[in-house]
C-alpha positions as CSV (number, residue, x, y, z in Angstrom):
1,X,0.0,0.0,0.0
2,X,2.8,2.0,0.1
3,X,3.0,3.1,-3.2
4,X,-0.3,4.3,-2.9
5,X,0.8,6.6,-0.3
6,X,3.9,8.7,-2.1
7,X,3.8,12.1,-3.4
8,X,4.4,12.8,-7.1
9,X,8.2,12.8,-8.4
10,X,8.0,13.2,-11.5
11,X,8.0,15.4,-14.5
12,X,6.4,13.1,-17.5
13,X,4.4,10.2,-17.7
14,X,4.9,8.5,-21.1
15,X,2.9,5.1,-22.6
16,X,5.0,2.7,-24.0
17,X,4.5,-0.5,-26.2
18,X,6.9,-3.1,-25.0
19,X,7.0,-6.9,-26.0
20,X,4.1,-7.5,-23.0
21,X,1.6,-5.0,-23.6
22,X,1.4,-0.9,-23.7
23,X,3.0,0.4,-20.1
24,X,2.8,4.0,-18.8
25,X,6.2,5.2,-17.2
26,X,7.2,8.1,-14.9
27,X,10.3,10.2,-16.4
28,X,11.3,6.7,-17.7
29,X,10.7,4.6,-14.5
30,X,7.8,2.0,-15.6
31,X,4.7,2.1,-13.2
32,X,4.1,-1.0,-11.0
33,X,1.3,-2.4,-9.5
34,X,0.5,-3.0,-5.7
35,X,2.2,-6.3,-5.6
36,X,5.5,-5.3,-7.8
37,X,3.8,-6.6,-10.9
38,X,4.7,-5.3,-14.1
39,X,1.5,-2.7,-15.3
40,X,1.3,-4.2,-18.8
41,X,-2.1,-3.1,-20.2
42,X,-3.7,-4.9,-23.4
43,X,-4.7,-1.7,-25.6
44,X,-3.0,1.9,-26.0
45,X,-6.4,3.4,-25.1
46,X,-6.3,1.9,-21.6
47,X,-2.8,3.4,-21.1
48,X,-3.4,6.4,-22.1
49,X,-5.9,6.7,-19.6
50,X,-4.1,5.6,-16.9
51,X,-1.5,8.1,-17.9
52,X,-3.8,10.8,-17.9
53,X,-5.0,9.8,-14.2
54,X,-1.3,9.9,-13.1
55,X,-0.2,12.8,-14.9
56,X,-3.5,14.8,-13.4
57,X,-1.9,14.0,-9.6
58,X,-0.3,16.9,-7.6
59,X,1.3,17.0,-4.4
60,X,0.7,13.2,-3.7
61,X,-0.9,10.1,-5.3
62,X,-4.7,9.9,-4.6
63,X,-5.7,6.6,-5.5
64,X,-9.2,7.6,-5.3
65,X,-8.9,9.8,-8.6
66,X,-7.7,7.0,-10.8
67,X,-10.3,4.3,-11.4
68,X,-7.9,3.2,-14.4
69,X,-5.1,2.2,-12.7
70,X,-7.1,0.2,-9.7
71,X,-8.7,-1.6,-12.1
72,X,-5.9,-2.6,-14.2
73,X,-4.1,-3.4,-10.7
74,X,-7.4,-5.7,-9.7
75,X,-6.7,-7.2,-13.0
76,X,-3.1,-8.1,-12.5
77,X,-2.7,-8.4,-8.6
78,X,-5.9,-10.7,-8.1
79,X,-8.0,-11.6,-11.5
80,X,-5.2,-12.9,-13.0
81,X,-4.2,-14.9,-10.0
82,X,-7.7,-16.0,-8.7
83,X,-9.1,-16.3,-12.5
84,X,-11.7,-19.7,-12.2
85,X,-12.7,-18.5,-8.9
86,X,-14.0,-15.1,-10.1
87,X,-15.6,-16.2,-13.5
88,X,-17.2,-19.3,-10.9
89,X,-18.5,-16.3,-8.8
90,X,-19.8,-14.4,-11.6
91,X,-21.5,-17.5,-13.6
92,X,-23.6,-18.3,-10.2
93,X,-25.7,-14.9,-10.8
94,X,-27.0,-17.1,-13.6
95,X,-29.1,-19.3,-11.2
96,X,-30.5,-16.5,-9.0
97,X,-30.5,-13.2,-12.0
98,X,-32.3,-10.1,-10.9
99,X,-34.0,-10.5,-14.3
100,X,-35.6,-13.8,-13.3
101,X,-37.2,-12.8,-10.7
102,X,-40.9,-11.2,-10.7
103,X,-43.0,-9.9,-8.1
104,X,-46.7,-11.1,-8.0
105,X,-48.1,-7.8,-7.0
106,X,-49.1,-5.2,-7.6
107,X,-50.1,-5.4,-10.8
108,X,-48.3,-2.0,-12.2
109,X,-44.8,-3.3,-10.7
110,X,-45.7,-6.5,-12.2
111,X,-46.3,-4.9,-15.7
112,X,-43.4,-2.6,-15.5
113,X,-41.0,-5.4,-14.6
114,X,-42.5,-8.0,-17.7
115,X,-42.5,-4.4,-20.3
116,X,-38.8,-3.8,-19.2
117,X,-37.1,-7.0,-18.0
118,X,-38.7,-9.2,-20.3
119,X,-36.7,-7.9,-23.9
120,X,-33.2,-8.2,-21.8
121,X,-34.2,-12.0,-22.0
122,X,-35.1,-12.2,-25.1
123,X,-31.6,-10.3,-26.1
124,X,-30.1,-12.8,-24.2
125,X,-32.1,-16.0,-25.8
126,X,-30.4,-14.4,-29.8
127,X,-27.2,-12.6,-28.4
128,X,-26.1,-15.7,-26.1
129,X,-28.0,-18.5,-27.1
130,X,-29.8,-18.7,-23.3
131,X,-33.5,-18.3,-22.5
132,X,-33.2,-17.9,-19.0
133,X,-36.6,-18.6,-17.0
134,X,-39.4,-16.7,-15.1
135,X,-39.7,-16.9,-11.9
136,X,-43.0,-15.5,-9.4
137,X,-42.0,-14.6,-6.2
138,X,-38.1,-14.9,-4.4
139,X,-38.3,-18.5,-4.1
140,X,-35.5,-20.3,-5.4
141,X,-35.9,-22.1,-8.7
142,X,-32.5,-23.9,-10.6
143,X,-32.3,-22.7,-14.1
144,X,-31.9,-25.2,-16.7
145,X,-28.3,-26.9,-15.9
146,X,-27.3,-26.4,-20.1
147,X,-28.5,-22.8,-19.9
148,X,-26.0,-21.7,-16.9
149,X,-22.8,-23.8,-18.8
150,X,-23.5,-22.0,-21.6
151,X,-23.2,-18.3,-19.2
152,X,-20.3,-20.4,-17.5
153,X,-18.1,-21.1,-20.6
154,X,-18.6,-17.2,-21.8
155,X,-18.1,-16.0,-18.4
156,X,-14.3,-18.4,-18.4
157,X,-13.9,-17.0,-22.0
158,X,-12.9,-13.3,-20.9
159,X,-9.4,-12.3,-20.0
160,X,-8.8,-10.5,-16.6
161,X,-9.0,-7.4,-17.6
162,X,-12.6,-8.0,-19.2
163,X,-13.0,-10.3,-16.1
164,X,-12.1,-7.2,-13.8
165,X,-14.4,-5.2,-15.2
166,X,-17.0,-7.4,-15.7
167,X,-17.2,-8.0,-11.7
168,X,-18.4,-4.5,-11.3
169,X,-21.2,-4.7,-14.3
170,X,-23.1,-7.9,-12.4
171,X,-22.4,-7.7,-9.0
172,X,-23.6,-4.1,-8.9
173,X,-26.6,-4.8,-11.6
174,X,-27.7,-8.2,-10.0
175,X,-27.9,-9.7,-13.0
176,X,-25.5,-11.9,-14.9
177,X,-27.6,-11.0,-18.1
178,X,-27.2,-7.1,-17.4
179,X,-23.3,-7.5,-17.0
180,X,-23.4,-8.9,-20.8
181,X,-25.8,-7.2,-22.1
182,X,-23.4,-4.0,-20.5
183,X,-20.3,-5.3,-22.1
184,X,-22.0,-6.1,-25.7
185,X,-23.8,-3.0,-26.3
186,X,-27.1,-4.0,-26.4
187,X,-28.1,-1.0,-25.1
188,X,-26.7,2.3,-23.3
189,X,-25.0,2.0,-20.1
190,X,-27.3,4.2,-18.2
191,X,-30.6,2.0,-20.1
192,X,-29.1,-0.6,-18.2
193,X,-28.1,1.0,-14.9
194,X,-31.8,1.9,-14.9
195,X,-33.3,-1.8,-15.7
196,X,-31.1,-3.2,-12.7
197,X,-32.9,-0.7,-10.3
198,X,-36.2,-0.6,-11.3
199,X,-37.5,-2.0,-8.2
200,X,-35.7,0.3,-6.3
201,X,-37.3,3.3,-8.5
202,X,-40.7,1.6,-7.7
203,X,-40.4,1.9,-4.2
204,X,-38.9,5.7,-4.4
205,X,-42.4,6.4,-6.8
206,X,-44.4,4.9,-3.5
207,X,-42.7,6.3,-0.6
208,X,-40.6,9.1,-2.0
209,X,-36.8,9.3,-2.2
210,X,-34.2,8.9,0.6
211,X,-31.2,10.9,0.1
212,X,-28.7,8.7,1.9
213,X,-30.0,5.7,-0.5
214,X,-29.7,8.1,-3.4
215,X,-26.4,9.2,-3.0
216,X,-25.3,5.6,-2.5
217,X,-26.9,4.5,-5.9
218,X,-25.1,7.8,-7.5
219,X,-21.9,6.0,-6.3
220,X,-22.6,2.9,-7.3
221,X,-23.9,4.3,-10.9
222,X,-20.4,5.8,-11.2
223,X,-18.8,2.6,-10.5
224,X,-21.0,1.4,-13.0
225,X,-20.3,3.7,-15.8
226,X,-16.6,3.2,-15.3
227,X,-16.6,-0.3,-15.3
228,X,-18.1,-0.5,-19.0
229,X,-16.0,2.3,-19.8
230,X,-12.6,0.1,-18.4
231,X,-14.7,-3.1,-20.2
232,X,-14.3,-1.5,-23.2
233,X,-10.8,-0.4,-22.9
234,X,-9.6,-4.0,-23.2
């Protein structure tokens, strides 16, 4: 952690293509992460973004300002490492997706949940080759078992930095489906930051809005956005 904590030395930050990857360095002195690994990034664009974030630092490094380069250092210091475990992790939201489960009343909720839940399945029946089922109610219901090795494979299939940022796009949607449908461009990111809290934006219709709950979706929306935008980076 202590390179989080060390004030800024340097006069240029530069992105370089080596044999590994693109690399940003610091008057020639290559950036590394956390854990001493080397910060080899698969595309210029995602360098160049990280370079902005370090050249934008003053006085001292604020990791807190460079989303970039603590994703691409969650990518390389764990994701890479703990690969199977996290794509396991992520493949589960398959059997339990926010998507798949409907409330039985009332009937407006109901309807708004079928009108705007119900064509994310059907992308995901043509995009992905799944048809994920319906479910009334929060009871537990297994999904087909060929149906969730089909998510499985794809979820295996994406490199650690797609895995990284893929984390962030279903474990903050709820929704396995979402995180896809985020990463392929079915539809705008913010379209599908919506769909993932509709519920939520039921219950703020009903009882009116809370501001400690809004200013922790805003965070989590943010978190959001930059996780397709590092997503797409790769």
């Amino acid at each position: 952690m202590s390179a989080w904590k060390q004030k800024r030395f340097w006069e240029q930050v530069q992105v370089i293509e080596t044999a590994e990857g693109f690399t940003v360095e610091l008057d020639g002195r290559a950036v590394k992460t956390p854990a001493k690994a080397g910060l080899f990034l698969p595309s210029r664009t995602m360098a160049e973004a990280i370079a902005v974030e370090w050249e934008a630092q003053e006085e001292a490094v604020n990791p807190n300002t460079m989303p970039c380069t603590r994703s691409a250092n969650a990518a390389i210091d764990k994701v890479r490492i703990q690969h199977a475990e996290v794509a396991d992790m992520l493949a589960d939201y398959g059997d339990s997706d926010l998507l798949c489960y409907r409330a039985e009343t009332p009937r407006e909720l109901v309807s708004r949940q079928n009108d705007l839940w119900d064509p994310a399945l059907d992308w995901a029946e043509s995009a992905l080759g799944v048809r994920l089922l319906k479910r009334q109610g929060l009871l537990h219901k297994r999904q087909e078992a060929e149906a969730l090795q089909t998510l499985r494979a794809k979820v295996h299939a994406l490199s650690a930095f797609q895995l990284a940022a893929f984390h962030d796009l279903v474990s903050m949607s709820g929704s396995l489906i979402l995180g896809f449908a985020a990463a392929e461009n079915w539809r705008s990111v913010g379209e599908i930051w919506t769909l993932s809290r509709l519920d939520e934006l039921w219950q703020e219709e009903q009882w009116g809005p809370d501001d400690e709950a809004q200013a922790e979706a805003e965070i989590k929306r943010q978190a959001f956005l930059h996780a397709k935008r590092f997503y797409d980076f790769c």
